[in-house]
C-alpha positions as a LaTeX table, in Angstrom:
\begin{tabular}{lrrr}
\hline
Residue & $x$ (\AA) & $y$ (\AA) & $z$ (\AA) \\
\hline
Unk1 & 0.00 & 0.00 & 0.00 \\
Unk2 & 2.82 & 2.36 & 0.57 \\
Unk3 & 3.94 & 2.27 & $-2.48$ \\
Unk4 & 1.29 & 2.46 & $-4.37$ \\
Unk5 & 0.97 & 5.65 & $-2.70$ \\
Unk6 & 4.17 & 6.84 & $-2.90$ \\
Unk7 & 4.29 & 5.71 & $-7.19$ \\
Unk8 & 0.40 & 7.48 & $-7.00$ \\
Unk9 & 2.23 & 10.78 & $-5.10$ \\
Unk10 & 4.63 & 11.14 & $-7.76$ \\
Unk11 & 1.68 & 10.93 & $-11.05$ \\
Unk12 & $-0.45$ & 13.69 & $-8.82$ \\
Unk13 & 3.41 & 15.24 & $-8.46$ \\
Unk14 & 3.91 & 15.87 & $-12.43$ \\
Unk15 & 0.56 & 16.55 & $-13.22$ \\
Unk16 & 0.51 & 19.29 & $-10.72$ \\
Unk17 & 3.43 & 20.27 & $-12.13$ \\
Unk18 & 2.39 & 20.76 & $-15.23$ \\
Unk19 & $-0.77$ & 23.08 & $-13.99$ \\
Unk20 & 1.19 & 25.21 & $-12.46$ \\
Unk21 & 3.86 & 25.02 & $-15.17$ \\
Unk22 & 0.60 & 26.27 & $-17.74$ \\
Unk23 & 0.51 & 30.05 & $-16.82$ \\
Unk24 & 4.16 & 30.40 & $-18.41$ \\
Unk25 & 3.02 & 30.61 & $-22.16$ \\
Unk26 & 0.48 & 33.27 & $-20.64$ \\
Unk27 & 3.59 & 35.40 & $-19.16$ \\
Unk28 & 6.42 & 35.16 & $-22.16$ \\
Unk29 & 3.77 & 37.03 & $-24.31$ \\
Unk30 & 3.32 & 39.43 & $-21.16$ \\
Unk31 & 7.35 & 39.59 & $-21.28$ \\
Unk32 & 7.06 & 39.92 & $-24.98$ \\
Unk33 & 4.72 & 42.92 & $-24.76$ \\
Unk34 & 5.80 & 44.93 & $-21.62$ \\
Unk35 & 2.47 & 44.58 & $-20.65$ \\
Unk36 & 0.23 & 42.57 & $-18.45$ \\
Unk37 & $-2.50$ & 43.56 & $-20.81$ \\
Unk38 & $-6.24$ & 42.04 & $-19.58$ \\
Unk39 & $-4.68$ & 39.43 & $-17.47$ \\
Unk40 & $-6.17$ & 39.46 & $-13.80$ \\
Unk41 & $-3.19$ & 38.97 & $-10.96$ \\
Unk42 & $-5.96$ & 37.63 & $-8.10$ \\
Unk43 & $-5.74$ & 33.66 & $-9.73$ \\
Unk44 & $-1.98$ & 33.92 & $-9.31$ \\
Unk45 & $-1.91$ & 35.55 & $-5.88$ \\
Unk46 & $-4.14$ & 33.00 & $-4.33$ \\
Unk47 & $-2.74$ & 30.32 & $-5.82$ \\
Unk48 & 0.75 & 31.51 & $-4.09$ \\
Unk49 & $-1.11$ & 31.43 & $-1.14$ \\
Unk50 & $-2.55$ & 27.99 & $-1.49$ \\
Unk51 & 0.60 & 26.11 & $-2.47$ \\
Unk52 & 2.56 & 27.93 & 0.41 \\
Unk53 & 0.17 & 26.61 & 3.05 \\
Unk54 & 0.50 & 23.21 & 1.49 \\
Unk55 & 3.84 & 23.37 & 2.02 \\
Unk56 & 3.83 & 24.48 & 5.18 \\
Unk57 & 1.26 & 21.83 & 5.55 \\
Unk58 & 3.53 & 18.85 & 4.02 \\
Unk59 & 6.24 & 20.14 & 7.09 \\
Unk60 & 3.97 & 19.52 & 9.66 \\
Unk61 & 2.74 & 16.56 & 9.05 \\
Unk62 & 4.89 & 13.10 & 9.18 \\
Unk63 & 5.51 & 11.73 & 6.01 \\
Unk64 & 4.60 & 14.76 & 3.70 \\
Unk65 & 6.99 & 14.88 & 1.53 \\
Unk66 & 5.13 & 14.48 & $-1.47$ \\
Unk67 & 3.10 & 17.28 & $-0.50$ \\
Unk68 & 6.00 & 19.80 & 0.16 \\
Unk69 & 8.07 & 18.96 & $-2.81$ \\
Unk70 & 4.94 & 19.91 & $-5.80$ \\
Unk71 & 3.62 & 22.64 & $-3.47$ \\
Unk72 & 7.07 & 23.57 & $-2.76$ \\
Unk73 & 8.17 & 23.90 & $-6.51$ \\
Unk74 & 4.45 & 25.37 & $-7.58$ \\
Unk75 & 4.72 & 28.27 & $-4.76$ \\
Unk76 & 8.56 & 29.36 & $-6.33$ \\
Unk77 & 6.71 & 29.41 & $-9.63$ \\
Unk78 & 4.03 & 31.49 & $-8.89$ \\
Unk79 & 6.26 & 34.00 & $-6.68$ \\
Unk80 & 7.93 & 34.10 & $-10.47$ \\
Unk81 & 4.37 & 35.13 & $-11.67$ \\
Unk82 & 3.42 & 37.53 & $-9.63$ \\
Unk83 & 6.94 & 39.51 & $-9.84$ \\
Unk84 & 6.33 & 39.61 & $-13.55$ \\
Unk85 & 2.72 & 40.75 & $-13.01$ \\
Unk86 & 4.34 & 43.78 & $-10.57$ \\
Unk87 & 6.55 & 44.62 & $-13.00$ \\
Unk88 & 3.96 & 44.63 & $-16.18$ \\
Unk89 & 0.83 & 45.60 & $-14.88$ \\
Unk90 & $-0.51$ & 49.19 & $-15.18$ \\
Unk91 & 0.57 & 51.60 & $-12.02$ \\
Unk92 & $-3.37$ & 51.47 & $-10.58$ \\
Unk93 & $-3.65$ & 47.90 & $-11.17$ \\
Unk94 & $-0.24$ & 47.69 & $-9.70$ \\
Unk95 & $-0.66$ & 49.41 & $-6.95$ \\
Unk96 & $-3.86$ & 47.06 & $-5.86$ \\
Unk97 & $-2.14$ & 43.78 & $-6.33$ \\
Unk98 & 0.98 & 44.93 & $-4.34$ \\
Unk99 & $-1.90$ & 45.77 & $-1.47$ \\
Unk100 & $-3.20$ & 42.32 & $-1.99$ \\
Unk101 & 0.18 & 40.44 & $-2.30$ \\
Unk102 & 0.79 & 42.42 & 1.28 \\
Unk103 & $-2.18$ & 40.92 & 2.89 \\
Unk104 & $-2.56$ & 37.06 & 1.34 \\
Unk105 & 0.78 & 35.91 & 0.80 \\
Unk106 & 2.88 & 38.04 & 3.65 \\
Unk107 & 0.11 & 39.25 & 6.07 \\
Unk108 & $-2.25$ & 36.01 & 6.40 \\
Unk109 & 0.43 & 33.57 & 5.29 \\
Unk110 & 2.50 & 35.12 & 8.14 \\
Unk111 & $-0.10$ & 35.16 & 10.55 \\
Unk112 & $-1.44$ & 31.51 & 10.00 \\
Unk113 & 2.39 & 30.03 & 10.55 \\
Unk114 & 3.23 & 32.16 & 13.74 \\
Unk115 & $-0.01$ & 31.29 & 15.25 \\
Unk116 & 0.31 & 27.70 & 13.96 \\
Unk117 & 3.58 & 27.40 & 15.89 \\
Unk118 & 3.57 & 29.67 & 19.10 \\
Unk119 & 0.28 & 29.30 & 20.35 \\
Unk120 & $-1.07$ & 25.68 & 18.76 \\
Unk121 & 0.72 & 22.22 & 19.45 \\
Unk122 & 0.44 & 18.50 & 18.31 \\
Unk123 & $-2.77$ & 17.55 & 16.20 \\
Unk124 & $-4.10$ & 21.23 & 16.32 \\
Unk125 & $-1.51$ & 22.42 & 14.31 \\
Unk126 & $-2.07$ & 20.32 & 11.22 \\
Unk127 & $-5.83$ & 20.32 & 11.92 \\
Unk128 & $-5.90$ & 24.51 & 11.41 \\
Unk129 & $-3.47$ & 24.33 & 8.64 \\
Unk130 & $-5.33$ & 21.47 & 6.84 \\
Unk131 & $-8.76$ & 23.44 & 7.32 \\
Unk132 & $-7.26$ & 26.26 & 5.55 \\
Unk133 & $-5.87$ & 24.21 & 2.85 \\
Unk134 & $-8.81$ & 22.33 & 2.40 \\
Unk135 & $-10.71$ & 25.31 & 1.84 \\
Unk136 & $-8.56$ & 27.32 & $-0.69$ \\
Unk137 & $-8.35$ & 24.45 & $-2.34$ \\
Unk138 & $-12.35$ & 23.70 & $-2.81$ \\
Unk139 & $-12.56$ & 27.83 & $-3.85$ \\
Unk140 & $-9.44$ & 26.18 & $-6.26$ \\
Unk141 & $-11.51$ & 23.75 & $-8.11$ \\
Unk142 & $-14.58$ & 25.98 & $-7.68$ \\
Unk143 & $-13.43$ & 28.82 & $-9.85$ \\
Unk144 & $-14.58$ & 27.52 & $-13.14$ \\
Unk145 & $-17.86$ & 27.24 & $-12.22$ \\
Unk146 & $-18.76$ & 30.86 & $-13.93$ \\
Unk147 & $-17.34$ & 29.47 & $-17.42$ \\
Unk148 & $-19.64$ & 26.60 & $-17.01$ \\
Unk149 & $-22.69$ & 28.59 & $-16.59$ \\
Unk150 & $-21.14$ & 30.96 & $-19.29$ \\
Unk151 & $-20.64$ & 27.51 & $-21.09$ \\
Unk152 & $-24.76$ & 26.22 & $-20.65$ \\
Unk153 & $-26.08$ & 29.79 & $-21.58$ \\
Unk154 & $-24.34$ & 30.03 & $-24.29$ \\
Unk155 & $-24.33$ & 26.58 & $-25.62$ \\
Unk156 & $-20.79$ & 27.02 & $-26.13$ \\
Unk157 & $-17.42$ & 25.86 & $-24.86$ \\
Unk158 & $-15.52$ & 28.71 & $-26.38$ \\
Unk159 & $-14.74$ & 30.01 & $-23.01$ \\
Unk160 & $-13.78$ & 26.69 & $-21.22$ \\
Unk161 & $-10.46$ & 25.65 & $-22.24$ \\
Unk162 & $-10.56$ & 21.98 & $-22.27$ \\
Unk163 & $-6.79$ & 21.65 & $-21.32$ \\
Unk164 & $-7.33$ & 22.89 & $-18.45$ \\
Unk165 & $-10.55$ & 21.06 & $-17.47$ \\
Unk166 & $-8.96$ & 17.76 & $-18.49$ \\
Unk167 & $-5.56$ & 18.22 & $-16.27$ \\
Unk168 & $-7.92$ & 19.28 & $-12.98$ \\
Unk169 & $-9.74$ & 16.70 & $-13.56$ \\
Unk170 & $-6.75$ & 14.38 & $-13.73$ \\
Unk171 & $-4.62$ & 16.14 & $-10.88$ \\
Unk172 & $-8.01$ & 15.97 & $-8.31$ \\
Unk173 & $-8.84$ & 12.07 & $-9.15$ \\
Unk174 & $-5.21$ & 11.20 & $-8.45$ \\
Unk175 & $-4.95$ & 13.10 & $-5.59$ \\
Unk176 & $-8.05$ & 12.07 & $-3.83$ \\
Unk177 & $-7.03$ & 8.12 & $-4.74$ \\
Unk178 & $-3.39$ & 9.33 & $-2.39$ \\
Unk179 & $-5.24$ & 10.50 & 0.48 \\
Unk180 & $-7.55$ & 7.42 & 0.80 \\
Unk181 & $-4.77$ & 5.24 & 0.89 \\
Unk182 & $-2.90$ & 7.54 & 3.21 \\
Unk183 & $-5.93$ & 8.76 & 5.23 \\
Unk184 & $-5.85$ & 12.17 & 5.09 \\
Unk185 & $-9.12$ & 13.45 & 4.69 \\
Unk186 & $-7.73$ & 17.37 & 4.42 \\
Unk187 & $-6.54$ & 15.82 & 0.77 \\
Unk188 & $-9.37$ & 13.69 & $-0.02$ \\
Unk189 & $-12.38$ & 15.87 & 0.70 \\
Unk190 & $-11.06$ & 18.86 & $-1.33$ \\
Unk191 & $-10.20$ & 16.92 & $-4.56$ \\
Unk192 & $-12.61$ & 14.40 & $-4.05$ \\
Unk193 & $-15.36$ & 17.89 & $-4.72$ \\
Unk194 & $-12.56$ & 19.10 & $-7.48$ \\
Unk195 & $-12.90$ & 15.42 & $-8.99$ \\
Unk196 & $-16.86$ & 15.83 & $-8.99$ \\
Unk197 & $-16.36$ & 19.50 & $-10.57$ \\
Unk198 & $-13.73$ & 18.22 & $-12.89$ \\
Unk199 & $-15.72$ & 15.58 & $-14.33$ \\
Unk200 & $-18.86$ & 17.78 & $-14.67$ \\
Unk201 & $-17.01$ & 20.31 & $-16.96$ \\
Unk202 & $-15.73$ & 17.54 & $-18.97$ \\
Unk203 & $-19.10$ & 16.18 & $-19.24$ \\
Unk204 & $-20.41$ & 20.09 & $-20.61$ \\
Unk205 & $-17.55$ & 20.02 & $-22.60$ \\
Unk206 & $-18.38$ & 16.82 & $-24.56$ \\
Unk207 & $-21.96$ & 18.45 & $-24.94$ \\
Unk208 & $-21.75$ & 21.22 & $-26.30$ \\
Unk209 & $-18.35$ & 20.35 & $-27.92$ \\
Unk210 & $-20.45$ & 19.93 & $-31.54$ \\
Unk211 & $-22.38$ & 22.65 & $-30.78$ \\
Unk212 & $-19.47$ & 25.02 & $-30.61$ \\
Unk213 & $-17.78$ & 23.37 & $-33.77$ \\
Unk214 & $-21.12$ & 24.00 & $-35.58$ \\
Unk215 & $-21.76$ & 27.34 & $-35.04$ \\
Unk216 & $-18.18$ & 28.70 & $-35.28$ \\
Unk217 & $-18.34$ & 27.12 & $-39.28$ \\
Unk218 & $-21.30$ & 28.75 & $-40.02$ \\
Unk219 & $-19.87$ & 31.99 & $-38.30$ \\
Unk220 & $-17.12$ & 31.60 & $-40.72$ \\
Unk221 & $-19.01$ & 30.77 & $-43.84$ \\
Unk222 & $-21.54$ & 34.05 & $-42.88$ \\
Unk223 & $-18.46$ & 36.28 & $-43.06$ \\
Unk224 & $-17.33$ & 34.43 & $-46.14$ \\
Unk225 & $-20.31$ & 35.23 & $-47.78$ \\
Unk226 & $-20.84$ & 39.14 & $-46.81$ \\
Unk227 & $-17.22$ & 39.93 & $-48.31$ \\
Unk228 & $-18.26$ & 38.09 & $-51.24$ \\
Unk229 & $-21.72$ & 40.26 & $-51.64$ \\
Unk230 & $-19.70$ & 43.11 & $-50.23$ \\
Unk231 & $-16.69$ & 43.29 & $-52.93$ \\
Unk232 & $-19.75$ & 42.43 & $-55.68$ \\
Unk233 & $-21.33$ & 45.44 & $-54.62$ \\
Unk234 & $-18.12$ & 47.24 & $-54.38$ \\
Unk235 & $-17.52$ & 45.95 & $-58.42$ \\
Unk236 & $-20.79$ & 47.24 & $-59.25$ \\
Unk237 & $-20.82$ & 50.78 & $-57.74$ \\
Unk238 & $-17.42$ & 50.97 & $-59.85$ \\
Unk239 & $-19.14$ & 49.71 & $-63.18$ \\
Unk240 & $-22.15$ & 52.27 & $-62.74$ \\
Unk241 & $-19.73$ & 55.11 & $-61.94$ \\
Unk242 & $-18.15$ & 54.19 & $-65.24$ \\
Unk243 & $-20.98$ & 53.99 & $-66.98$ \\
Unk244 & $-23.02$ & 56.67 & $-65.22$ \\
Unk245 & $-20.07$ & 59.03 & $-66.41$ \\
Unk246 & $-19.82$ & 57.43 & $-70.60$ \\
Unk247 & $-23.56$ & 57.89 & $-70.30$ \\
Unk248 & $-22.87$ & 61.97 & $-69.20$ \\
Unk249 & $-20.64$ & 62.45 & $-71.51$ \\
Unk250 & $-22.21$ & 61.51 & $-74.71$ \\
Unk251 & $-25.29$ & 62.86 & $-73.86$ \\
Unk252 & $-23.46$ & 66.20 & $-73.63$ \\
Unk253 & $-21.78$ & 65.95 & $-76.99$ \\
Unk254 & $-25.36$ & 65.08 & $-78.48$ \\
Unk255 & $-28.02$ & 66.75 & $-76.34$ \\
Unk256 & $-25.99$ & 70.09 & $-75.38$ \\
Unk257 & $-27.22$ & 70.77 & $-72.25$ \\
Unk258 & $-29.67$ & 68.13 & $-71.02$ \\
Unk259 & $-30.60$ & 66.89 & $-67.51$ \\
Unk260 & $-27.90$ & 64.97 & $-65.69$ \\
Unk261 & $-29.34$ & 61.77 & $-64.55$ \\
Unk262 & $-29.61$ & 60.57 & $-60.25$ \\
Unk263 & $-26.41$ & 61.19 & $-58.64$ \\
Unk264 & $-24.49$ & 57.95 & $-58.15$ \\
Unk265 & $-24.55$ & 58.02 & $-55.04$ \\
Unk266 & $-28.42$ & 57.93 & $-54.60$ \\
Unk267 & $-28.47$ & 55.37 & $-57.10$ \\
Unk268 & $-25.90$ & 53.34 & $-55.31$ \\
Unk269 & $-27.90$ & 54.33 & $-51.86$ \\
Unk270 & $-30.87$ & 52.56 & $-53.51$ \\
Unk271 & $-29.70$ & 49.64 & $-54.56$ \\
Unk272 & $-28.18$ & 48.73 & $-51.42$ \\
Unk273 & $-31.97$ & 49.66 & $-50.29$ \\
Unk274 & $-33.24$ & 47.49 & $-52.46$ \\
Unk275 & $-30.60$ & 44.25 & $-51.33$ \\
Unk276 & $-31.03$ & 44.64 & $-47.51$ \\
Unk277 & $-34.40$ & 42.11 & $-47.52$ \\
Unk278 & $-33.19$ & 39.73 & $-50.57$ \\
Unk279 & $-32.28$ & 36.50 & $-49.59$ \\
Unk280 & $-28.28$ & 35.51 & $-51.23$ \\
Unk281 & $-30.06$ & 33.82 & $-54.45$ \\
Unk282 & $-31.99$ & 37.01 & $-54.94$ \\
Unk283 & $-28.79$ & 39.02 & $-54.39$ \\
Unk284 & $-27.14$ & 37.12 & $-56.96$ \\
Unk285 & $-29.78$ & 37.22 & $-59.25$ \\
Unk286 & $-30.37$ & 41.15 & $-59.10$ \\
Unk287 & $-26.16$ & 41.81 & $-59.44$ \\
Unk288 & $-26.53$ & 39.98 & $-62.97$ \\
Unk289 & $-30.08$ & 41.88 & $-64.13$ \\
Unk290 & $-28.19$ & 45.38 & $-62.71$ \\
Unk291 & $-25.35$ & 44.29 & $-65.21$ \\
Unk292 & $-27.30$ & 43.63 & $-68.28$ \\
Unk293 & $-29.05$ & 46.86 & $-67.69$ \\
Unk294 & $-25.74$ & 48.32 & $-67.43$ \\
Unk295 & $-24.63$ & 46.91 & $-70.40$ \\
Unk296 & $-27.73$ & 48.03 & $-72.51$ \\
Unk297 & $-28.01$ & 51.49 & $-71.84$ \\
Unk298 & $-23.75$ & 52.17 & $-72.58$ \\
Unk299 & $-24.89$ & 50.83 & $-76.09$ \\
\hline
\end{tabular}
């Protein structure tokens, strides 16, 4: 059984890992730009916090080594994160994210280990510090629950990155299998809920998968078509202006001074008039009987 554990510990170890490892595509284009850009700082901030309990966590408790060494390693990457989002971000958005940085990750974080260690001994130490963890973690694995009723309303999973999803849903499942067979119910209960979550937004994802694929090829094949009807109408407002002005000009030399016909760009202004309620067969069909006209009355 213990090593089973121990081979499970090390799978949840890499696929944390590689969660925490995901924000650093985000932050070379942040690098890239000089500038943090839309990016929000509180996801990065909290998860700072979270991974630092857990490693203050894994040091309390006998045999948590597994727990200090991926919490360990994900805290030191996020401290990365949120230097670059200091030095990036806008001065008023920095300004509130220093204040925030202040009280999470030095203030609280500070707080929870003095009081952990002066005033709390034995089994009350790791039962406040796993409390805390449990609960950051649960808000964790909670946070996508806004893209999944984004995600249900729209019928889309545009805004649900299924990357992401699928590696939560991986990293909670293993996890939660490692604290049953270790006991520790701090682990279990928060990524046994993050499992639950995890394998609802797959489910949504599968879905409305289709759905999405569906709609964005139609999108595409809309916007096709209005720059096709777009650059005829474009060709045909050049042809009458041609025309308009042959027609002006020999009726000059003839007539002497006659009546200039419309302006072109009332004419133009009524044809596209005339197009807004024809369907795209109609359209096409009134282009080609607007050319033949065209063609008749230059002869």
């Amino acid at each position: 059984m213990a090593s089973i554990s121990f081979i499970l510990g090390i799978i949840g170890n890499v696929i944390s890992l590689l969660m925490f490892a995901s924000p650093i595509k985000t932050f070379k284009q942040v690098v890239k730009k000089k500038s943090t850009e839309n990016y929000k700082g509180l996801p990065y901030i909290t998860t700072l916090l979270s991974t630092s309990l857990w490693t203050f966590y894994g040091l309390l408790k006998p045999g948590g080594l597994l727990v200090v060494t991926v919490n360990g390693a994900g805290a030191a990457l996020h401290v990365s994160y949120v230097i670059l989002f200091l030095i990036y971000a806008p001065k008023s958005i920095k300004v509130k994210t220093m204040k925030l940085v202040a009280a999470l990750d030095v203030g609280f974080l500070g707080a929870v280990i003095i009081v952990t260690l002066l005033a709390l001994k034995g089994g009350m130490r790791i039962t406040l510090v796993g409390l805390l963890c449990a609960g950051l973690t649960i808000g964790m694995y909670a946070a996508p629950l806004s893209a999944m009723r984004t995600v249900i309303k729209m019928k889309s999973v545009k805004y649900m990155p299924f990357s992401l999803s699928f590696f939560q849903f991986l990293n909670a499942g293993v996890w939660s299998a490692y604290s049953v067979l270790i006991k520790d119910y701090y682990i279990g209960v928060p990524n046994g809920i993050g499992f639950l979550l995890g394998s609802a937004q797959l489910i949504l994802y599968m879905t409305y998968r289709n759905k999405s694929s569906s709609e964005e090829t139609e999108e595409k094949m809309e916007e096709e078509g209005s720059a096709h009807l777009f650059k005829r109408a474009i060709q045909m407002q050049d042809f009458n202006e041609g025309d308009q002005e042959m027609n002006m000009k020999n009726r000059s030399l003839n007539k002497g001074n006659s009546l200039p016909k419309p302006s072109v760009i009332r004419q133009y202004s009524q044809n596209i008039m005339k197009t807004l309620s024809l369907s795209p067969y109609e359209l096409e069909k009134f282009y080609e009987e607007d050319t033949e006209k065209g063609f008749k009355e230059s002869q």
